[in-house]
TORVEXVEX-549342 format. One record per residue (C-alpha): residue number from 0; residue in one letter; x negated, y, z negated. Coordinates in Angstrom, 3 decimals, padded with zeros to 6 digits. Example, Ala and Ser with C-alpha at 12.3 -4.5 7.8 and 13.67 -1.06 7.14 Angstrom:
2
> n,res,east,north,up
> 0,A,-012.300,-004.500,-007.800 $
> 1,S,-013.670,-001.060,-007.140 $
This chain:
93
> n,res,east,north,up
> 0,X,046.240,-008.836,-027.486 $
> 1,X,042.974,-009.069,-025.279 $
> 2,X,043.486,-008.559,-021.803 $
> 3,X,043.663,-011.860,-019.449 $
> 4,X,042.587,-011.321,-016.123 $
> 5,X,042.467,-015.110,-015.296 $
> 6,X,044.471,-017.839,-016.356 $
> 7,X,044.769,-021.465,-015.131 $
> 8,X,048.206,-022.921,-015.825 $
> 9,X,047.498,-026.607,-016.216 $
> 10,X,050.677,-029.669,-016.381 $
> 11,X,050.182,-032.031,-019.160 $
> 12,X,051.711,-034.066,-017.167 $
> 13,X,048.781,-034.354,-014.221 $
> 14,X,045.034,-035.111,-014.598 $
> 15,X,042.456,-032.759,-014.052 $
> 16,X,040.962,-033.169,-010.221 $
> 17,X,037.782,-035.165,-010.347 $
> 18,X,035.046,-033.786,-011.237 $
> 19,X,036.678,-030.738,-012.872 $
> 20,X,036.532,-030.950,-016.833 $
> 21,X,038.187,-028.460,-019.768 $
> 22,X,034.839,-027.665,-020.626 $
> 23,X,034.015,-026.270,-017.168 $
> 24,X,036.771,-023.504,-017.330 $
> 25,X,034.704,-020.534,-018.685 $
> 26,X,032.604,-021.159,-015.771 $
> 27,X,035.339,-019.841,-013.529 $
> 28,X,036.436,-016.779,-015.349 $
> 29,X,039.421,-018.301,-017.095 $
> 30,X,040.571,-015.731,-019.842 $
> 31,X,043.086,-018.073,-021.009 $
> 32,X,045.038,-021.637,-020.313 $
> 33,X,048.993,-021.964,-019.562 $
> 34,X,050.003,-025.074,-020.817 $
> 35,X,053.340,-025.995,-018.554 $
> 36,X,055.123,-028.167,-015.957 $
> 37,X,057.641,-028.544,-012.898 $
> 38,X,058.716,-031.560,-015.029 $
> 39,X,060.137,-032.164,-018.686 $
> 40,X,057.082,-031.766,-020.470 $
> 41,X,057.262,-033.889,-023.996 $
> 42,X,054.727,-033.729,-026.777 $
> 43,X,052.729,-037.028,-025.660 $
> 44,X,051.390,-035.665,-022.372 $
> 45,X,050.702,-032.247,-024.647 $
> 46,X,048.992,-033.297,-027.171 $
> 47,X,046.934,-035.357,-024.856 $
> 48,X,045.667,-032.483,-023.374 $
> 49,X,044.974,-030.636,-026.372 $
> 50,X,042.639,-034.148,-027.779 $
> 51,X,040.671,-033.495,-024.126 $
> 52,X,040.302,-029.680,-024.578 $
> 53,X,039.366,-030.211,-028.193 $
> 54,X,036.699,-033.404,-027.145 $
> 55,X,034.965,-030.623,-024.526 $
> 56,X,034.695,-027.494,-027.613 $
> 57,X,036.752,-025.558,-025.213 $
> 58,X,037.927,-022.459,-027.476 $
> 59,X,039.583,-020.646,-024.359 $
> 60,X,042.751,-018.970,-025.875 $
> 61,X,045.931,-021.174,-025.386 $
> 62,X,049.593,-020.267,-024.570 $
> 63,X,052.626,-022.364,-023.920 $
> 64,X,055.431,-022.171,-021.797 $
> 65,X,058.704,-022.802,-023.798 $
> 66,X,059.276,-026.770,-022.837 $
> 67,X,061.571,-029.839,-023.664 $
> 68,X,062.039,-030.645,-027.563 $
> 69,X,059.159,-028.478,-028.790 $
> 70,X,059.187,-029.520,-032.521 $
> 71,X,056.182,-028.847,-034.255 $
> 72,X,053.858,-028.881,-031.612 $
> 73,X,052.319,-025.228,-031.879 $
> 74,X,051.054,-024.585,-035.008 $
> 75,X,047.604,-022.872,-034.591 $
> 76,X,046.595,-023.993,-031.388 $
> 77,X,048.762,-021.701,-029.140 $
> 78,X,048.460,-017.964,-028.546 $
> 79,X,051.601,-017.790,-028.284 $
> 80,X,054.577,-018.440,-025.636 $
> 81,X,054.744,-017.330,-021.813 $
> 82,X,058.199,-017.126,-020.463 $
> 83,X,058.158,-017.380,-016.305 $
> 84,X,060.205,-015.846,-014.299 $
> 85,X,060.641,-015.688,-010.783 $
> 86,X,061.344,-011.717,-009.536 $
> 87,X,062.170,-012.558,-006.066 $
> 88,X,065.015,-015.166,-006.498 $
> 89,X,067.610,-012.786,-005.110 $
> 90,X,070.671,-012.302,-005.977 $
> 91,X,071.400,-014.288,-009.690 $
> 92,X,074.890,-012.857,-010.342 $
């Protein structure tokens, strides 16, 4: 795996700001894109965002974060999975 030194983490679930488009992430360094959300992501909002990143010839490497009723949703597209995880929760047990 090539090393990612910047990733954006984008929410299918939000627009982009204005002004800001998939095809201008190369110009800020972005390695590679998180696809995730605080909410339950479904495949609608996904695959949304994958028709806009596809419309702007973005080829930045994709990865998902594992989400609500992922069914066949990866295929090629995706890199592969991130799993988050939060190291200063405290205590779990």
């Amino acid at each position: 795996m090539a090393r990612l030194d910047v990733h954006a983490k984008v929410d299918p679930d939000e627009s982009l700001p204005d002004g800001d488009t998939y095809a201008s992430f190369p110009d800020t360094g972005t390695d590679a894109i998180i696809i995730g959300g605080t909410t339950t992501v479904t495949e609608h909002p996904v695959h949304s965002l994958l028709d806009g990143r596809s419309a702007s010839g973005l080829e930045t490497p994709l990865y998902i974060e594992p989400m609500y009723r992922l069914t066949e949703l990866l295929g090629d597209r995706f890199m592969g999975y991130l799993i988050p995880s939060v190291l200063n929760a405290g205590n779990m047990a």
